[in-house]
Residue, then its C-alpha position, 0 to 999 in steps of 0.5 A: x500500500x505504502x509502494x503504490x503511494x510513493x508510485x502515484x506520487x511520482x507519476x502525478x510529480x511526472x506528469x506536472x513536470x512534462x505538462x510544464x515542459x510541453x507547454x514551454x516548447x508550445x509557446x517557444x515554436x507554435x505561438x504567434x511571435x509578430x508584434x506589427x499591425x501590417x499584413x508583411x514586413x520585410x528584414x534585410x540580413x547582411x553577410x556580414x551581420x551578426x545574430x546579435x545585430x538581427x536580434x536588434x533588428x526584428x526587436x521591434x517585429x517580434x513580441x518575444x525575442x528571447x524565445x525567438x533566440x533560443x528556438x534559434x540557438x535550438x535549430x542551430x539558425x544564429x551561427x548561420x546566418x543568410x543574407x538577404x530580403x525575407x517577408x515575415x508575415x503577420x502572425x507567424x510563430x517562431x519556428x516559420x520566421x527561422x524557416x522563413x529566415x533559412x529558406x526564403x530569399x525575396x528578390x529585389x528589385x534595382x531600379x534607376x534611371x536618368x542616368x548619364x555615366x557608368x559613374x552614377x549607375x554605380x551610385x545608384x546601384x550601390x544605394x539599393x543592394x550592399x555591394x559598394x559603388x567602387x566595385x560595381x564600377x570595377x566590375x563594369x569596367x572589367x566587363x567593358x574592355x574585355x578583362x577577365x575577372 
């Protein structure tokens, strides 16, 4: 009698502590994770950026950047980073937005025009995606008169 006692004892104690458990990884990878009124926003990774640097930037998106960043830490997502364009759409959880972050590069579209010189199309350019104007130049003239890269 007293053995099937210490045995509900420890299962009521189980059941408690994977209830806790089961409800901490619903609410970290199932639960609605945007905090904006939009119907899509847009985030733009860097190559060079860090993990820290894109937790900054969606702070304002997410409503819960810490269990963003330990799903992420989970999924392995903040030692590999992708640049690029992303769409986080309004309520998307947080394991959508690391997949969406891996997987969906959006295109951008450069745009430009009234331009006189290979000069200000570099310029132009430059503003609109995250190569620098010095190379674009370099690489349109490499392109110009023929030499190889």
């Amino acid at each position: 009698m007293y053995i099937k006692k210490i045995l509900l004892f420890i299962s009521i104690i189980g059941l408690v502590i994977i209830s806790i458990f089961s409800y901490f990884v619903y609410v970290t990878m199932f639960v609605s994770n945007t905090n904006f009124n939009n119907e899509i926003a847009y985030v733009y990774v860097y190559s060079d950026q860090t993990f820290e640097e894109l937790k900054q930037d969606l702070y304002p998106i997410l409503k819960n950047v810490n269990s963003f960043e330990r799903l992420a830490n989970r999924k392995g997502y903040d030692k590999t980073l992708k640049s690029g364009k992303f769409a986080i759409k309004n309520g998307m959880n947080n394991n959508q937005i690391i997949n969406t972050l891996r997987s969906s590069k959006l295109t951008v579209d450069v745009i430009f025009n009234n331009i006189d010189n290979e000069y200000e199309l570099a310029g132009k350019i430059s503003k609109q995606i995250e190569a620098d104007s010095l190379s674009l130049l370099n690489s349109f003239t490499d392109i110009v008169t023929g030499v190889p890269p």
